[in-house]
C-alpha positions as CSV (number, residue, x, y, z in Angstrom):
1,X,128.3,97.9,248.2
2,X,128.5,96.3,244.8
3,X,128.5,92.6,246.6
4,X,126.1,93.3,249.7
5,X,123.5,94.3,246.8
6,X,124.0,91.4,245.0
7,X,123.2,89.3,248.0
8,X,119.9,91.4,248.6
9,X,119.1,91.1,244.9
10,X,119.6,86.8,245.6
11,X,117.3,86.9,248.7
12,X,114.9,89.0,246.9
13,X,114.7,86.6,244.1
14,X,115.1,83.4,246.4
15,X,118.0,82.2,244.0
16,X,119.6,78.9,245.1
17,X,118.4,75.6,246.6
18,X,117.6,75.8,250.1
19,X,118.2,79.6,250.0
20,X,114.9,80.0,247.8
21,X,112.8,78.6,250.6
22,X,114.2,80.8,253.0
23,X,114.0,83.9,250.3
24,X,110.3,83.0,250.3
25,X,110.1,83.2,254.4
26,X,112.0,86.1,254.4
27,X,110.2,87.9,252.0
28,X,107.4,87.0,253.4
29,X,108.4,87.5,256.8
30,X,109.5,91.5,255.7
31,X,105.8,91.8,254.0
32,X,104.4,90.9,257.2
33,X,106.6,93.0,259.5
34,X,106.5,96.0,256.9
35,X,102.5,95.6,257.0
36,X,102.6,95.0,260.7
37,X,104.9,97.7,261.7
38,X,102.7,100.6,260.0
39,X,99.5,99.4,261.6
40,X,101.0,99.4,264.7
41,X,102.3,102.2,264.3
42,X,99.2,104.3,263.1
43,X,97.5,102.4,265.9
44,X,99.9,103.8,268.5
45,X,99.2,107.1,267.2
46,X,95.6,106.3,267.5
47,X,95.7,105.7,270.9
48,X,97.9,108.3,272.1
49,X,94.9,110.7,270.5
50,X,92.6,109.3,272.2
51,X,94.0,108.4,275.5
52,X,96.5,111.9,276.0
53,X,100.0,112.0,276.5
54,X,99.4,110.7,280.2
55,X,97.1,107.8,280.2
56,X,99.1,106.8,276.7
57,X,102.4,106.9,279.1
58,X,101.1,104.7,281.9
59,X,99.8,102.2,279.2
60,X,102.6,101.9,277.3
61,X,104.7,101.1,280.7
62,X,102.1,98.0,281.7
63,X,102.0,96.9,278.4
64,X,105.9,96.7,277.9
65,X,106.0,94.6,280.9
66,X,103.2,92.2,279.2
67,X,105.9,91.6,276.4
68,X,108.9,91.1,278.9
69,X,106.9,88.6,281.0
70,X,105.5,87.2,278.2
71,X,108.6,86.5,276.6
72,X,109.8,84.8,279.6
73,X,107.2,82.8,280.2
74,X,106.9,80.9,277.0
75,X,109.9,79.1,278.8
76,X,112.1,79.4,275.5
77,X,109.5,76.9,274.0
78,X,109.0,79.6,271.1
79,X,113.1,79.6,270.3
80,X,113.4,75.8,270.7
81,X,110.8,74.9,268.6
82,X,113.0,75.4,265.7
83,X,115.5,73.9,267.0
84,X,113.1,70.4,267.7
85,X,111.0,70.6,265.4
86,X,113.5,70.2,262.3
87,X,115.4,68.1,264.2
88,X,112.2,65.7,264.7
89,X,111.6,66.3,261.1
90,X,114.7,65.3,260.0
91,X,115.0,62.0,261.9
92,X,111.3,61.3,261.1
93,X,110.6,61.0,265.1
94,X,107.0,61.3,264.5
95,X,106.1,60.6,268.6
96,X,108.8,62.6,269.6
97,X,107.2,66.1,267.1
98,X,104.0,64.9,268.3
99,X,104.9,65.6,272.2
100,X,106.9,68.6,271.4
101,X,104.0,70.3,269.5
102,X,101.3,69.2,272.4
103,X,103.4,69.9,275.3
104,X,105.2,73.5,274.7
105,X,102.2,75.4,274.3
106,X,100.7,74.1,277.5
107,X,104.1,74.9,279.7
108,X,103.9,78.0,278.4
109,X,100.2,78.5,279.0
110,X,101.1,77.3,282.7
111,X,103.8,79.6,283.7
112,X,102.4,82.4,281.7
113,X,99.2,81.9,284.4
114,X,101.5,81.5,287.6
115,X,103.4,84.9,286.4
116,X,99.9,86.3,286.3
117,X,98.9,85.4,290.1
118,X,102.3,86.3,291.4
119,X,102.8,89.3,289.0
120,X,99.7,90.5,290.5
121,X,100.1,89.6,294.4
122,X,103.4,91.8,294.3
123,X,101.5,95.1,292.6
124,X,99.0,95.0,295.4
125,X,101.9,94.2,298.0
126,X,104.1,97.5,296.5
127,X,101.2,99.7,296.2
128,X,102.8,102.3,298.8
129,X,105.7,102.2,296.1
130,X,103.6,102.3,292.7
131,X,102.3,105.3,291.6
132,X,98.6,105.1,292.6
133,X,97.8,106.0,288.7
134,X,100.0,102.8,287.6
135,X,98.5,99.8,289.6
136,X,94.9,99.2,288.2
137,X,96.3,99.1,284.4
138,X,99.0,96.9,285.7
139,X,96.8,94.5,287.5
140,X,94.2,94.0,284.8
141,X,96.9,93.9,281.6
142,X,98.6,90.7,283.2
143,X,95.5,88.7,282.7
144,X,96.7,88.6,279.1
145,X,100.1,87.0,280.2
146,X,99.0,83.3,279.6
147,X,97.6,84.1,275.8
148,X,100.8,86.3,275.1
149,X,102.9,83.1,276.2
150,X,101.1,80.6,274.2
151,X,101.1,82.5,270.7
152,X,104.8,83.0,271.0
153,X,105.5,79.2,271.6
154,X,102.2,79.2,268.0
155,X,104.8,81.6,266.5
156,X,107.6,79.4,266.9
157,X,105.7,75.9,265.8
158,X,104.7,78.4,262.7
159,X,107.8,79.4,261.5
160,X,109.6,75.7,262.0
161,X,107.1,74.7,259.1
162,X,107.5,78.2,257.0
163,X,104.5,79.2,257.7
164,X,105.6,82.6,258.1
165,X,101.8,84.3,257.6
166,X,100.4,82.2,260.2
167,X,103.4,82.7,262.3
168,X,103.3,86.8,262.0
169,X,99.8,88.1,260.9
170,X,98.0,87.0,264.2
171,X,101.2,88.7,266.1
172,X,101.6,92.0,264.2
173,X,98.6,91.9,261.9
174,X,95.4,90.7,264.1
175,X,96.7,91.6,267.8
176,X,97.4,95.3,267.0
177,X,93.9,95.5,264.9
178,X,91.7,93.8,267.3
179,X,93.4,96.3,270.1
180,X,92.2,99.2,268.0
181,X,89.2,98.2,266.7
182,X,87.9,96.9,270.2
183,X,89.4,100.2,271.8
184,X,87.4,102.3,268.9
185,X,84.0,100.5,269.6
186,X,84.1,100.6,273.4
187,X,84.5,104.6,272.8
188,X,82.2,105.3,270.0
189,X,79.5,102.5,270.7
190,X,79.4,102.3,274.6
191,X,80.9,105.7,275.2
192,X,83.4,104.6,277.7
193,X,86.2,106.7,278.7
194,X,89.6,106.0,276.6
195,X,92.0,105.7,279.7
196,X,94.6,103.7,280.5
197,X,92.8,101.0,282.2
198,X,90.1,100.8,279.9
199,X,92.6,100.1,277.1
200,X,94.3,97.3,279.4
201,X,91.1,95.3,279.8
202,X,90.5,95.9,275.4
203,X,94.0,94.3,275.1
204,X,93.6,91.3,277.5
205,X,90.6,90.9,275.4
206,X,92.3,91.4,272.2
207,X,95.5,88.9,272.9
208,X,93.1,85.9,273.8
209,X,90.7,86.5,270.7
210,X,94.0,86.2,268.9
211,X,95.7,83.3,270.4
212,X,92.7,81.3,270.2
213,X,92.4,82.3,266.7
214,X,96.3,81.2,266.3
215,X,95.6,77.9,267.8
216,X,92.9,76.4,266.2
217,X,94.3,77.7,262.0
218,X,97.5,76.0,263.3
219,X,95.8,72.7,264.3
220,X,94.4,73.0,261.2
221,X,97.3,73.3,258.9
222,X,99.5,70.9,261.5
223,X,96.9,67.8,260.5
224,X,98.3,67.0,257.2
225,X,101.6,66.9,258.4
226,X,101.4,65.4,262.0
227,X,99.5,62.3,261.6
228,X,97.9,61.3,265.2
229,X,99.6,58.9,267.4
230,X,100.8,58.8,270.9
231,X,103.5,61.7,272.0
232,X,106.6,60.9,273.6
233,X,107.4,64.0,276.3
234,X,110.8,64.4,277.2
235,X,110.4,67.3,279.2
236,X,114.0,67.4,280.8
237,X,115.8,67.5,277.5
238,X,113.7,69.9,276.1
239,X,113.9,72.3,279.2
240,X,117.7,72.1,279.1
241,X,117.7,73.4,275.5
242,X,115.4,75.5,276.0
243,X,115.5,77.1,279.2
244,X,119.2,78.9,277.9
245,X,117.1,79.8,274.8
246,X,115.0,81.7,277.5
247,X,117.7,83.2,278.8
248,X,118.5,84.9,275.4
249,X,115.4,85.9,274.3
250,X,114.3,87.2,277.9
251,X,117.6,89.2,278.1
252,X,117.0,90.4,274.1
253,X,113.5,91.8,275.5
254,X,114.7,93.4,278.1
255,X,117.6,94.9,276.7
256,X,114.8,96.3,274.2
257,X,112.4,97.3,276.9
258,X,114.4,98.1,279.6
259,X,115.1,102.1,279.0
260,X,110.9,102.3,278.7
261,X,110.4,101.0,282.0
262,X,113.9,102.6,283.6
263,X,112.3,106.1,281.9
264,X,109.1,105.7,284.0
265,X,110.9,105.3,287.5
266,X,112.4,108.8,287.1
267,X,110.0,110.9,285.0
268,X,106.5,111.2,284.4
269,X,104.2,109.2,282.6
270,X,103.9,112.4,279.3
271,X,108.0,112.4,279.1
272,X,107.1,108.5,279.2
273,X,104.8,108.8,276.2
274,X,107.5,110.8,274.3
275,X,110.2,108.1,274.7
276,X,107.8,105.3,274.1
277,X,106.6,107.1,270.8
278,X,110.3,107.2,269.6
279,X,111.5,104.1,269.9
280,X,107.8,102.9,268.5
281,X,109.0,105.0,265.1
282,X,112.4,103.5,265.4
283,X,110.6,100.0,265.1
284,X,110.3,100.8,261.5
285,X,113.7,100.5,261.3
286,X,114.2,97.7,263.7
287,X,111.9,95.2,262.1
288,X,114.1,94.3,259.5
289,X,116.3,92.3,262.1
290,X,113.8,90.8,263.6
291,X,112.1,89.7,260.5
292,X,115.6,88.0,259.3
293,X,116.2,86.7,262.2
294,X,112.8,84.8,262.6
295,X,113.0,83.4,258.9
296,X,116.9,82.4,259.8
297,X,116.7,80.6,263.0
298,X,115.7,77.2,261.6
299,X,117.6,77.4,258.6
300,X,121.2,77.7,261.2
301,X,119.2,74.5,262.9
302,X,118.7,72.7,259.5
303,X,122.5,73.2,258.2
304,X,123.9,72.6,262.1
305,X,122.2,68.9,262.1
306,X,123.5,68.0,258.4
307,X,126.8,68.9,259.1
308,X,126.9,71.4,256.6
309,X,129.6,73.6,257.9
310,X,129.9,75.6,254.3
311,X,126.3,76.1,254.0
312,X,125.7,77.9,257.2
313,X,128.6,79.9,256.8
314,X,127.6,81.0,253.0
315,X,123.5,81.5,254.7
316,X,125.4,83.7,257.7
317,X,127.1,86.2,255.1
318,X,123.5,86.0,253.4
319,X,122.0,86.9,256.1
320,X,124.2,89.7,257.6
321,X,123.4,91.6,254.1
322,X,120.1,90.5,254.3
323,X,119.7,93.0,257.7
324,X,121.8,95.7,257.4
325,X,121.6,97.2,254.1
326,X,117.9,97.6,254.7
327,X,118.4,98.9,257.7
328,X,120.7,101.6,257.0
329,X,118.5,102.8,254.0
330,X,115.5,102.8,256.1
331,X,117.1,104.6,258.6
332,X,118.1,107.6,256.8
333,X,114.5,107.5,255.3
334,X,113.7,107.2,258.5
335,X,115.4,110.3,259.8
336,X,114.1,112.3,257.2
337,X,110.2,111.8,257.6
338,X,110.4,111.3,261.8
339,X,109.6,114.6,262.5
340,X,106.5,114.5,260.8
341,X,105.5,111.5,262.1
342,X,106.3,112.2,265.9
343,X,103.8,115.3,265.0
344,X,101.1,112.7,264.4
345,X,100.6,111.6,268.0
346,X,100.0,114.9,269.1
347,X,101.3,118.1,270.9
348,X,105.1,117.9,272.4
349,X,105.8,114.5,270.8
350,X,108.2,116.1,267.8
351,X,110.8,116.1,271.4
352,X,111.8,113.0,270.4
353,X,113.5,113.4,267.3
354,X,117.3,113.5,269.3
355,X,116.0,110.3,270.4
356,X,115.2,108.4,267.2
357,X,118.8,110.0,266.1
358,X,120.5,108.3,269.4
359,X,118.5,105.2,269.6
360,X,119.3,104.8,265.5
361,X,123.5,104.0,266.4
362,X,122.4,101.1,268.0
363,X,120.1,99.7,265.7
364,X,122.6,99.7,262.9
365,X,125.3,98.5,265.2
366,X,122.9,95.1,266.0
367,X,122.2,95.1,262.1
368,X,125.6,95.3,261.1
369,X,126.4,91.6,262.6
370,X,123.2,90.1,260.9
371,X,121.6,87.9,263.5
372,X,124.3,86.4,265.2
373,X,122.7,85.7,268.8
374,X,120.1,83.0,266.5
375,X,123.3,82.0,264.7
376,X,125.2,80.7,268.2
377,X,121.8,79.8,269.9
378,X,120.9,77.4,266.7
379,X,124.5,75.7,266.6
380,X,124.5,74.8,270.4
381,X,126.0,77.9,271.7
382,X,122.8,79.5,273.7
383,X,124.8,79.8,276.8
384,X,127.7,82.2,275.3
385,X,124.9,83.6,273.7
386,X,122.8,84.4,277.1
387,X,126.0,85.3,278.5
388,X,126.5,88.2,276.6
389,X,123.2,89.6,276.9
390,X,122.8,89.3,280.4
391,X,126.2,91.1,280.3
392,X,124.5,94.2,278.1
393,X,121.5,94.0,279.9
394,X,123.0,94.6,283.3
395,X,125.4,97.4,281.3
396,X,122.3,98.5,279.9
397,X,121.0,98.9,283.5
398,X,123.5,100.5,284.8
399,X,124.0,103.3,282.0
400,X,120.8,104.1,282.3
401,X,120.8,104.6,286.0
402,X,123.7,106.8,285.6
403,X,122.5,108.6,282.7
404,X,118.7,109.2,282.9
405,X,119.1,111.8,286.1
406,X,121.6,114.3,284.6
407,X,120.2,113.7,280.7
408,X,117.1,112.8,281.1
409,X,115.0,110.7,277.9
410,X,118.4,111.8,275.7
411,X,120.4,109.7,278.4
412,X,118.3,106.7,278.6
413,X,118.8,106.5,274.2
414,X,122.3,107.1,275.2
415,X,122.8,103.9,277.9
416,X,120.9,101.4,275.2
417,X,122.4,102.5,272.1
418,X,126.2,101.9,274.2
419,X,124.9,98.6,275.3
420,X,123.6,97.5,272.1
421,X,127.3,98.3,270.6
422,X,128.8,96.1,273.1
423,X,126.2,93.3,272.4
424,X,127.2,93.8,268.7
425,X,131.1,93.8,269.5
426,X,130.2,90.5,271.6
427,X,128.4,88.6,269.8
428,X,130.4,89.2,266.5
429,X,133.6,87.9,268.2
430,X,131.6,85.2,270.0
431,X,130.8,83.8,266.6
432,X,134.5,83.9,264.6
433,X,136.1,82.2,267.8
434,X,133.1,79.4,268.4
435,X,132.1,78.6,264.9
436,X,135.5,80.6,262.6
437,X,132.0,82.2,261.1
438,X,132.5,86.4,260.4
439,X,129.2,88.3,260.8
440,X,130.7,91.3,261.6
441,X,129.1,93.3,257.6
442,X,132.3,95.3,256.9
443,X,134.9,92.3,256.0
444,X,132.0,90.2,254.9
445,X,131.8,93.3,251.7
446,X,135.0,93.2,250.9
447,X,135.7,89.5,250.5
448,X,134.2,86.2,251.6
449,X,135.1,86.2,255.5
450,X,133.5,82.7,256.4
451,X,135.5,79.6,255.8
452,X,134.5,77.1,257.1
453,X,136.4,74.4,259.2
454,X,135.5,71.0,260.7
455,X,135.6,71.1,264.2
């Protein structure tokens, strides 16, 4: 314990050269997800009040399919932007950074409208096959697929320049506001129903208010720093990076996301609710991943290009202490206080305590390898890395289709917290055979597991 704390006490301090820049991103970064994770998660409780267990079910399920979409429409612009953006940096390729920044947003803007138009087409084709109370808030809430794409490819361009406030407060800070406070004055001012649908058409409104807002604070901070000039676009290379990139983070998404929506094909939209509320709580947990893993990805991109074998290997161990120390003692405060907050979205809702319990295993199993899947997607390893999560996503699948009908929400928390291990156990051995780099947090306690070799 005695050397994981000292590495928290380092990153808390920012000690040591490049390491301090990234201690200030990652502190930063767990501000913002700390700060973002509470009003989202007071917000969620807000509108389960006001919606009801039911209408609070069917939104959740059009909404999570907003964030896998979106995900995969920003085409793996919003991963490879810190992989070309340093890189661009580095080799002070000024026309080539100036095409990367004007293009990626605009690809994503474009395939995030074309999965809009088709996403749309098929709901009205499998009406006979949609619940009847599930297609309007679908239809409308893709409308906001284009603006979901095109912050996540802002997001990226953000954190590639440490920008981590501009990358994360429109995300977890404005997005989640601007859906309440919108949602609040449609009820209170107009007097409008708080329903499912209605909430849909305040978030479509919400996520373009926001991305717009995005846009034009990072075209102002981008001037000083991107002197104009022609762009070079070279589209092919950048898809081929990026397009496995996609692969990862569309399969991380839907590893995340796919028990919500697998939940709502077999039971009702208030069970729905339930399950969607836990894993929301468990968010507060889960965060602290995410947030290292969005201040690490460049940083594995910056020491890959320099040829800095020892340096990544000494930021890996960093890192891997970095996310799961503060995970495990968040999760036992977690477990402690969850009853009380499930209470807080209404009647019924304390049910999903065994979940939070269930879904916890595999949250510290994905913590306990640091964030390995940005580690062998940064080095040049995307494809091993969207390997294995297509691999736990199908297992995920298929647990859950096995599970759900004999255990019901308990086996859907089941199926992902199993798949999650074996995305852990993957990746982890993934990494020591490609790179000789141990991310696995046990040995990394006990003694210095990465040495480095040339290759």
């Amino acid at each position: 314990m005695g050397k994981g704390g000292g590495q928290i006490a380092d990153f808390l301090q920012g000690n040591g050269g490049d390491g301090q820049a990234a201690g200030r991103m990652a502190v930063s970064t767990f501000a913002v997800r700390i700060a973002g994770a509470a009003l989202a998660y007071v917000s969620q409780i807000v509108l389960a009040r006001l919606m009801g267990a039911h209408d609070y079910g069917i939104y959740s399920v059009a909404w999570t399919f907003v964030i896998v979409l979106g995900v995969m429409a920003c085409g793996g612009f919003s991963s490879s932007a810190n992989r070309f953006i340093p890189q661009y940096r580095q080799t002070t390729d000024p026309d080539g950074l100036r095409g990367f920044l004007r293009t990626s947003g605009l690809v994503a803007f474009f395939i995030g409208s074309a999965m809009a138009a088709i996403g749309m087409v098929l709901v009205h084709l499998m009406r006979p096959v949609i619940e009847p109370y599930y297609v309007q808030p679908l239809t409308v809430i893709l409308l906001a697929l284009p603006f979901f794409a095109f912050g996540l490819v802002q997001d990226g361009i953000a954190r590639s320049y440490d920008w981590p406030f501009l990358a994360m407060l429109p995300t977890y800070i404005w997005r989640p506001l601007a859906v309440l406070v919108l949602l609040l004055a449609v009820v209170l001012v107009a007097g409008v129903q708080a329903d499912a649908l209605t909430t849909a058409i305040v978030a479509v409104a919400a996520t373009f208010l926001v991305a717009a807002y995005q846009y034009l604070h990072l075209r102002r901070r981008l001037a000083p720093h991107v002197p104009k000039g022609p762009g070079r676009v070279d589209l092919k290379t950048w898809l081929a990076v990026s397009m496995p990139m996609l692969m990862v983070d569309g399969f991380l998404q839907l590893i995340t996301s796919a028990d919500v929506i697998m939940v709502s094909f077999f039971r009702d939209p208030d069970e729905v609710a339930v399950y969607f509320a836990a894993s929301r709580t468990l968010a507060l947990v889960h965060f602290v991943y995410f947030a290292v893993r969005a201040a690490s990805a460049h940083r594995f991109s910056g020491y890959t290009h320099n040829k800095d074998q020892g340096g990544l290997a000494a930021y890996v161990e960093k890192a891997t202490h970095w996310t799961f120390w503060p995970s495990l003692v968040a999760g036992a405060g977690l477990l402690l206080i969850a009853p009380l907050l499930l209470r807080l979205f209404g009647t019924g809702f304390e049910a999903g305590y065994p979940l939070i319990a269930l879904l916890m295993i595999g949250v510290l199993a994905r913590a306990s390898v640091g964030p390995a899947d940005a580690l062998l997607t940064m080095t040049g390893h995307q494809n091993s890395c969207a390997g294995i999560y297509a691999g736990t996503f199908l297992l995920n699948v298929v647990l859950n289709l096995i599970l759900i009908p004999p255990f019901g929400l308990a086996g859907a928390a089941i199926a992902t917290s199993l798949a999650i291990l074996f995305e852990a156990t993957a990746l982890a051995t993934v990494a020591k055979r490609k790179l000789n780099i141990t991310t696995f947090v046990l040995p990394l306690l006990f003694t210095s597991g990465n040495r480095p070799v040339d290759r």
